[in-house]
C-alpha positions as CSV (number, residue, x, y, z in Angstrom):
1,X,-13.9,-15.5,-9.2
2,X,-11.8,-18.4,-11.2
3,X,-9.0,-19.4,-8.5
4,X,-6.6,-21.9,-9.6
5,X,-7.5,-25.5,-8.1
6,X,-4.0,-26.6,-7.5
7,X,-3.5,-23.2,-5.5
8,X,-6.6,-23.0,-3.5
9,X,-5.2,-26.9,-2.2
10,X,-1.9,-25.2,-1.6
11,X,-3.0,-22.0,0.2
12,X,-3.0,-23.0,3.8
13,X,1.0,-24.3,3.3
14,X,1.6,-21.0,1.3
15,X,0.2,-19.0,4.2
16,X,2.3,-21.0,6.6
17,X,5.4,-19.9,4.7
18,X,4.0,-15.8,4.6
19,X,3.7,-16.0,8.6
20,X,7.0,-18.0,8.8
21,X,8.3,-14.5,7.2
22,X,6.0,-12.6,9.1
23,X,7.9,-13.7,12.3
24,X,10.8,-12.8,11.2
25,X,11.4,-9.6,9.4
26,X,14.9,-8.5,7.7
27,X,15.5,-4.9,7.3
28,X,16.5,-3.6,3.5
29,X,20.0,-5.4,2.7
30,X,19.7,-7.9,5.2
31,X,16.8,-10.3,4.0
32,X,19.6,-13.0,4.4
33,X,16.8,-15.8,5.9
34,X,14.3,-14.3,4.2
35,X,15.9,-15.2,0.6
36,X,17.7,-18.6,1.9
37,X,13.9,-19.7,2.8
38,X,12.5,-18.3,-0.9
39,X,15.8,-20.0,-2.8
40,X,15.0,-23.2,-1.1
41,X,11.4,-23.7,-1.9
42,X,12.4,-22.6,-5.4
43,X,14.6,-24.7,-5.9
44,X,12.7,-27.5,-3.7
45,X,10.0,-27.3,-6.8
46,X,12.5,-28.0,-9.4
47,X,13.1,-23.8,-10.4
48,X,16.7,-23.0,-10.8
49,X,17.6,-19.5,-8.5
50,X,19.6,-17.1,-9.0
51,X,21.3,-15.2,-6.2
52,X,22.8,-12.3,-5.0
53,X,20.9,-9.5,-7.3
54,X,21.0,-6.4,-5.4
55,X,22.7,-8.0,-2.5
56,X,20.2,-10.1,-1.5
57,X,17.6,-10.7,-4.3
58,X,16.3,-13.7,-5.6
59,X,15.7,-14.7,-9.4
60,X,13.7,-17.9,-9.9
61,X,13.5,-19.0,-13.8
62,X,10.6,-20.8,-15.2
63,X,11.0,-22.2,-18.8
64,X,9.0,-24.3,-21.4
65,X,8.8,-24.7,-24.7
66,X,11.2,-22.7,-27.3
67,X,10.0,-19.2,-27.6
68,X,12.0,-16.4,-26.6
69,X,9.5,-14.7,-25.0
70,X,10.0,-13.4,-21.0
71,X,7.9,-12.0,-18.6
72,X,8.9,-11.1,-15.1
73,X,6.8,-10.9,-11.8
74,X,7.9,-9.2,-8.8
75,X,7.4,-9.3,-4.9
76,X,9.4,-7.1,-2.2
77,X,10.6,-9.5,0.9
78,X,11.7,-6.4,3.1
79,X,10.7,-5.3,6.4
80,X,10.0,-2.0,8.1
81,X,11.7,-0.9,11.3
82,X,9.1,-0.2,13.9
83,X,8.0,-2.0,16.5
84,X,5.0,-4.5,16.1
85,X,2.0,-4.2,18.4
86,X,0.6,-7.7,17.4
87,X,0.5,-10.6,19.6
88,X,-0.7,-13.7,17.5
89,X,1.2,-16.7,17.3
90,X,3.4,-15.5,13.8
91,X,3.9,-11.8,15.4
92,X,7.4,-10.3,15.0
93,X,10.5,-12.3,17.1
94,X,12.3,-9.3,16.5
95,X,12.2,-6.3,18.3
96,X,11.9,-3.2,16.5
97,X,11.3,-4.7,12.9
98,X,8.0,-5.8,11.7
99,X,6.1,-6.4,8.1
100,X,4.1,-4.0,8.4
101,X,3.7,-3.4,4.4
102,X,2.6,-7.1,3.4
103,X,5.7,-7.6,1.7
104,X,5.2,-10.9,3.2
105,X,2.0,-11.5,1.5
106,X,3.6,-10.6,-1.8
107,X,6.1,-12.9,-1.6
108,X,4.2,-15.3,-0.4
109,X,1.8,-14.4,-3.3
110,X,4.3,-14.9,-5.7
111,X,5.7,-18.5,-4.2
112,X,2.5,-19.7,-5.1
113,X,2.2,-19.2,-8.2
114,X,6.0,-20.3,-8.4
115,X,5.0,-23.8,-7.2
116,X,1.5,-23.8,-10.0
117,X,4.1,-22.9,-12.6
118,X,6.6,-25.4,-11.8
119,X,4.4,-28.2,-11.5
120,X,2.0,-27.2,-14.9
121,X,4.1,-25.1,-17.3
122,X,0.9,-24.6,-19.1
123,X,3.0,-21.4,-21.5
124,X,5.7,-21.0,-24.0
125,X,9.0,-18.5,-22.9
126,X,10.3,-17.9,-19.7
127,X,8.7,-16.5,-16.3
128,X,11.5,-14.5,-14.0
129,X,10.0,-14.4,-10.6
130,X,11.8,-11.3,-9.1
131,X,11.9,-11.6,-5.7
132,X,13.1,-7.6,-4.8
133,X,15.1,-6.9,-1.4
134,X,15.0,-2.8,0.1
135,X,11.9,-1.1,-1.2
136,X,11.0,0.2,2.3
137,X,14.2,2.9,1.4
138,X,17.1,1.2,-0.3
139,X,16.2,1.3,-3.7
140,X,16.4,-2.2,-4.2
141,X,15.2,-2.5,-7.5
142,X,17.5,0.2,-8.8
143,X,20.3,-2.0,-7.2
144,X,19.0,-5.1,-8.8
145,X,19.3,-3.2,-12.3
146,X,22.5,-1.9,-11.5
147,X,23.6,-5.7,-10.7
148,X,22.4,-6.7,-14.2
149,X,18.9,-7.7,-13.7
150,X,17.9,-7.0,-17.5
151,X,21.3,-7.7,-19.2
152,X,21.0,-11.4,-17.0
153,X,17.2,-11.7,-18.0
154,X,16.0,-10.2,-20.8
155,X,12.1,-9.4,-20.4
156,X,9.7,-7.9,-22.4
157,X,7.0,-6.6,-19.4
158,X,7.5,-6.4,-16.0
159,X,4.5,-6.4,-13.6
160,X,3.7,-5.8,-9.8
161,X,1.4,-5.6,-7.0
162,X,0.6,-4.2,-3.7
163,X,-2.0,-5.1,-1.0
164,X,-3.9,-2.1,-0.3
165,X,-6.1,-2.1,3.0
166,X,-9.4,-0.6,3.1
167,X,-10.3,-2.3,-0.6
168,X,-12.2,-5.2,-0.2
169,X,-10.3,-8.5,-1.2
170,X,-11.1,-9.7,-4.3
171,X,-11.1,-6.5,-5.8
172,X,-8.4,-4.8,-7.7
173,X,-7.2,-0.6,-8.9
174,X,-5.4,0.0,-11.2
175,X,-4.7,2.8,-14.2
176,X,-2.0,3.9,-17.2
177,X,0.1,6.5,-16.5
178,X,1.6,8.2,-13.0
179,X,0.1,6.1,-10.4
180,X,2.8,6.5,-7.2
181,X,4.6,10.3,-6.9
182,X,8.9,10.8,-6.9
183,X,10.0,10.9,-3.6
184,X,12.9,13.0,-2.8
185,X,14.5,14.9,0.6
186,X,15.8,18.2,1.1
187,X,18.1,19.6,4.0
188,X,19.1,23.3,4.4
189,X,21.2,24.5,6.8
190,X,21.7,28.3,7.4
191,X,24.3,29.9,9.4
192,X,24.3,33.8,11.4
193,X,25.7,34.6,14.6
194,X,24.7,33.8,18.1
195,X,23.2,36.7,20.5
196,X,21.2,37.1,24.0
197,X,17.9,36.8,22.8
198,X,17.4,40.2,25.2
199,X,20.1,42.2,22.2
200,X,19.3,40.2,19.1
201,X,20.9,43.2,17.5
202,X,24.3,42.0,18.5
203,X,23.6,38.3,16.3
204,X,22.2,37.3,13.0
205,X,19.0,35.3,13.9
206,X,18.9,32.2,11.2
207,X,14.9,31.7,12.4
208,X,13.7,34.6,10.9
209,X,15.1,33.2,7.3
210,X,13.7,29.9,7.8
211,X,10.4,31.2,8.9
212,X,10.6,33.3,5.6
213,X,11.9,30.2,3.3
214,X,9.3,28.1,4.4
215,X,6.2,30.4,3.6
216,X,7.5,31.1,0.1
217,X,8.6,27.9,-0.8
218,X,4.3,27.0,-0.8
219,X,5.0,30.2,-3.4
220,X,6.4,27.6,-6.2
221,X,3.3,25.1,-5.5
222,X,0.9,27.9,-6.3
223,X,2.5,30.5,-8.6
224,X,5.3,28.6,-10.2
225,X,4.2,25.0,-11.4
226,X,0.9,24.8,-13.8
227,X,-1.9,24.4,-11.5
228,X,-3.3,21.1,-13.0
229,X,0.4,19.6,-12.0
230,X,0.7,17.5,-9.3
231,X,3.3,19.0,-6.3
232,X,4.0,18.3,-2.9
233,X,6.6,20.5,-0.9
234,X,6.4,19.0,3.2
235,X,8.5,20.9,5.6
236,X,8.8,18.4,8.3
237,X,11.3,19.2,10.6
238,X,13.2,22.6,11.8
239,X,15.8,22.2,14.5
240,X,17.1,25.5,15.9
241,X,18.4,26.8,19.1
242,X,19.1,25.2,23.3
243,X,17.6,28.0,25.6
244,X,14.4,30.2,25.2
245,X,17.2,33.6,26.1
246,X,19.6,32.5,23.5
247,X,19.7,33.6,19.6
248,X,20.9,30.6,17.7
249,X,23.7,31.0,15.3
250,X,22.6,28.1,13.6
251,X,18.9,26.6,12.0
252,X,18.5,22.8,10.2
253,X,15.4,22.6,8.1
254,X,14.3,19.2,6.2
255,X,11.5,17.9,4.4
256,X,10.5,16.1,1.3
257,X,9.2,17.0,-2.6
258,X,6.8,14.9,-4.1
259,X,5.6,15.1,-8.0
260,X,4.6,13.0,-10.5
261,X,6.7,13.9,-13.4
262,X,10.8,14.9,-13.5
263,X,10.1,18.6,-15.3
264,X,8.0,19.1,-12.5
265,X,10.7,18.0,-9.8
266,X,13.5,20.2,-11.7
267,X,11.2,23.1,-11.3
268,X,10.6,22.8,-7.8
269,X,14.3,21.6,-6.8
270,X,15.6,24.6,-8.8
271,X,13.4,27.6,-7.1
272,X,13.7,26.0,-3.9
273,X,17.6,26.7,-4.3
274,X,17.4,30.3,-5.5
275,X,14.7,31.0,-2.7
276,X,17.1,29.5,0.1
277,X,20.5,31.6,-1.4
278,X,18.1,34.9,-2.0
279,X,16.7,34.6,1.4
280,X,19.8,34.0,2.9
281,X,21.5,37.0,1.5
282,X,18.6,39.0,2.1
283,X,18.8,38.5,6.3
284,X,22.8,38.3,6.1
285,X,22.9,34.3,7.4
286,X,24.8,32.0,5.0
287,X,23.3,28.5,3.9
288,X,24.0,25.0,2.4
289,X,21.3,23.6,0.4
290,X,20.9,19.8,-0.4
291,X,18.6,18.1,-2.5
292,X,18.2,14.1,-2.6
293,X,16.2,12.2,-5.3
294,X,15.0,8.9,-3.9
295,X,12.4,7.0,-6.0
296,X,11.5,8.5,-9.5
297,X,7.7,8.7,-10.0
298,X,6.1,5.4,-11.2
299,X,4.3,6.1,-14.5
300,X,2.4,2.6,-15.5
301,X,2.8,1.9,-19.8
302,X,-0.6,2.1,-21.6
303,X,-0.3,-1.2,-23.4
304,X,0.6,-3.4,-20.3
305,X,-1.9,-1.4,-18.0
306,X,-4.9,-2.5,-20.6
307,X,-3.2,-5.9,-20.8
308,X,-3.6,-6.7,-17.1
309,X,-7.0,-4.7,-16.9
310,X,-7.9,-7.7,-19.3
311,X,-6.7,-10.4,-17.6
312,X,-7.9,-9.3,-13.9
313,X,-11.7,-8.7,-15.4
314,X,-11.8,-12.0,-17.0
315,X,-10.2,-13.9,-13.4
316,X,-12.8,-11.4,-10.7
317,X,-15.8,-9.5,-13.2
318,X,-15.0,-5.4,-14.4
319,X,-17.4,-4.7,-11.0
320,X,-14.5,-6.1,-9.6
321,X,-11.2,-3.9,-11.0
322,X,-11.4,-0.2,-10.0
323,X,-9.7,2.7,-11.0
324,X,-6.6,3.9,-9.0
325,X,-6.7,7.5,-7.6
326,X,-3.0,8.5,-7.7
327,X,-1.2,8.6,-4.7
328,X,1.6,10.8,-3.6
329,X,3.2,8.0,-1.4
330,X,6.3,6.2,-3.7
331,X,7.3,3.0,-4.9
332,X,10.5,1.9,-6.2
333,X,9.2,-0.5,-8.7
334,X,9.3,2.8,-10.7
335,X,13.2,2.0,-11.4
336,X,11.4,-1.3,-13.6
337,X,9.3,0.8,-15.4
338,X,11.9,3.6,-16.4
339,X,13.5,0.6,-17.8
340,X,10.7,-1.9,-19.3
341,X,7.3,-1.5,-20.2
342,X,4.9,-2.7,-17.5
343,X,2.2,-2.4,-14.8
344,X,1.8,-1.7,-11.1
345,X,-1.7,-2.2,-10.0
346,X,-3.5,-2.8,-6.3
347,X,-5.1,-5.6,-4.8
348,X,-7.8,-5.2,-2.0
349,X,-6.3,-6.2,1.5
350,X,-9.9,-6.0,3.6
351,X,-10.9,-3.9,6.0
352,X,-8.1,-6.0,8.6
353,X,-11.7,-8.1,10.0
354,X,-9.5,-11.1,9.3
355,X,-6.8,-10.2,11.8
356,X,-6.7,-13.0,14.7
357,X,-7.4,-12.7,18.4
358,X,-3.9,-10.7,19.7
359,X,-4.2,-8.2,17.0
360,X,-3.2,-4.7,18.1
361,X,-6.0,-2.0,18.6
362,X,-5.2,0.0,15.7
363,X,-6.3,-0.1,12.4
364,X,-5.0,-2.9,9.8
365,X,-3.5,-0.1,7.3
366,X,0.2,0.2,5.9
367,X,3.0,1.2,7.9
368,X,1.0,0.5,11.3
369,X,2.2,-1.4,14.3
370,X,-1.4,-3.4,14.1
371,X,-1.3,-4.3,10.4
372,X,-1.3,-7.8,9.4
373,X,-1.8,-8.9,5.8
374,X,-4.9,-11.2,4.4
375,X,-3.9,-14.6,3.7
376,X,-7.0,-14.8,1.7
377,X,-5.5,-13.0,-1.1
378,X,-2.1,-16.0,-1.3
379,X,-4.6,-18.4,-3.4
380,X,-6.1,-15.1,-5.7
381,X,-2.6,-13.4,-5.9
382,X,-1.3,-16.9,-7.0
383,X,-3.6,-17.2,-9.6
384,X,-3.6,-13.4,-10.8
385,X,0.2,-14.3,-10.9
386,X,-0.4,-17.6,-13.4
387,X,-3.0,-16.4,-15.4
388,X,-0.9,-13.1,-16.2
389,X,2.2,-15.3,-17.0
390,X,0.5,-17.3,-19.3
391,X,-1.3,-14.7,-21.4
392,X,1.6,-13.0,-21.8
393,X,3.9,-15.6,-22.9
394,X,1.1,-17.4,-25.3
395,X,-0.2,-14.5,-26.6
396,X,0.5,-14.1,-30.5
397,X,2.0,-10.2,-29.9
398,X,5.8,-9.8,-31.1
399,X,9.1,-11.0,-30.1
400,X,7.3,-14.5,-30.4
């Protein structure tokens, strides 16, 4: 494994920084300490910031020499809002928000190879460290586009990690093409008429429809979409009705769609709508049907996906860098890559062995009240981080 020397010796001050965050978690939006303490040791190392980005983002700019070459690095700073069942020293001040993703690790990741890149500036162009507010839900990196990201700081790749527990650290997964799924909610609400449930004849009963809607929408997984396409339709929630002798007049149903391309996602969004209006007409109740796209799917570029196969084989051995098994779970860095080429690849979190005395009883995966990230992975993220930037930006490929 080559680590960077001048990392490894600034780890255990890095880490101090990732549990400082850890500590103190800021919801999506409201990473207000979160971005003062990342502007300052930017700036603090001699790289000029710049703020406000999707509300609270952070852009740190690393130049040398004259090309005009750019490459940009990102790390999400936001928090979840759950409740943390840790009780080490840098466990959550605040109730009911916790780090539960390792978006503290990434950032921390990416502050130290911030500092290795200040110091050494051993590359020709520019290195945008991206430092993303709201994934956990806001959509902050569509924000951060919508702010200008790309018309402020023109790059030519984009690339991004994410600590994924349960792969050993020190290894890596990653592969071209769809790699996280769309993520997208829907909501129907259907309408009849109230009754004793002893005469339902004298109501319209909504829960027969739903019943009915939510069998045959499992119809457009299996007969409508191409079998080898990848589809997820969850019902998760039906509300309906206040006493076991009543008929409501009204039913609620949500869940969410998940796919890996847009035709796929048209498809299902479009039959779910006919099914809802036919059904409804067909038991007599009325409906509203609402369909919300959140994250796009996020489809890695072939060219930058071989690029940083490269560089992570030569840094941990091709023993080392897996292949990533798609997931249907979402990821907004797939705004980025609608935009600019680039890469979002995995980096191996442990098996949560490294947790200290005060950890929670459960298991050291994402999104779990026990998790804690692997601040053995700040010195090798660092150096994944510099030894990607410099590849890039003094490699002879165009735009030189």
């Amino acid at each position: 494994m080559k680590l960077i020397e001048s990392i490894l010796a600034d780890a255990q001050s890095i880490a101090a920084l990732r549990r400082d965050i850890h500590a103190h978690p800021e919801l999506c939006f409201q990473e207000d300490r979160t971005s003062e303490l990342i502007a300052k040791q930017l700036t603090d190392w001699g790289i000029p910031v710049h703020r406000g980005l999707g509300k609270t983002g952070v852009v740190g700019i690393v130049k040398n020499g004259t090309r005009k070459r750019a490459v940009g690095l990102r790390a999400d700073i936001d928090a979840l809002p759950m409740t943390e069942h840790n009780k080490f020293a840098h466990a959550s001040v605040h109730a009911g928000k916790m780090h539960a993703c390792g978006h503290d690790g990434h950032t921390a990741m990416l502050l130290s190879a911030a500092q290795h890149l200040a110091k050494h500036r051993n590359f020709d162009g520019t290195v945008y460290l991206i430092f993303q507010p709201a994934e956990e839900g806001g959509g902050g990196a569509r924000e951060m586009i919508k702010d200008g990201l790309f018309e402020q700081f023109p790059m030519e790749a984009i690339f991004g990690a994410h600590n994924w527990p349960g792969m050993a650290a020190g290894q890596f997964a990653l592969r071209s093409g769809p790699v996280f799924a769309s993520s997208n909610e829907f909501k129907i609400t259907l309408r009849g008429k109230g009754a004793h449930a002893a005469m339902p004849h004298n109501g319209i009963d909504p829960i027969p429809a739903a019943c009915q809607m939510v069998q045959a929408f499992q119809t457009i997984i299996t007969r409508n979409k191409r079998p080898i396409d990848a589809g997820v339709i969850s019902v998760t929630m039906i509300h309906a009705g206040e006493a076991t002798n009543v008929v409501p007049d009204s039913c609620e149903i949500q869940g969410t769609v998940r796919t890996f391309t847009l035709e796929v996602l048209d498809l299902i969004e479009r039959r779910m709508q006919q099914i809802t209006e036919a059904t409804a007409e067909a038991f007599e109740v009325s409906c509203e049907f609402s369909f919300k796209r959140n994250y796009p799917p996020t489809i890695n570029h072939d060219a930058e996906t071989g690029f940083a196969r490269q560089q992570l084989t030569e840094m941990v051995g091709a023993a080392n860098v897996h292949d990533f098994e798609p997931t249907m779970g979402a990821e907004d860095f797939s705004f980025f890559l609608q935009k600019i080429p680039g890469c979002y690849f995995l980096i191996g979190n442990g098996d949560g062995t490294h947790r200290e005395g005060g950890h929670g009883m459960g298991p050291c995966m994402l999104h779990n009240p026990s998790y804690d990230f692997n601040d053995e992975l700040i010195p090798l993220g660092g150096s994944m981080w510099v030894r990607m930037a410099e590849a890039w930006l003094n490699s002879p490929q165009a735009n030189g």
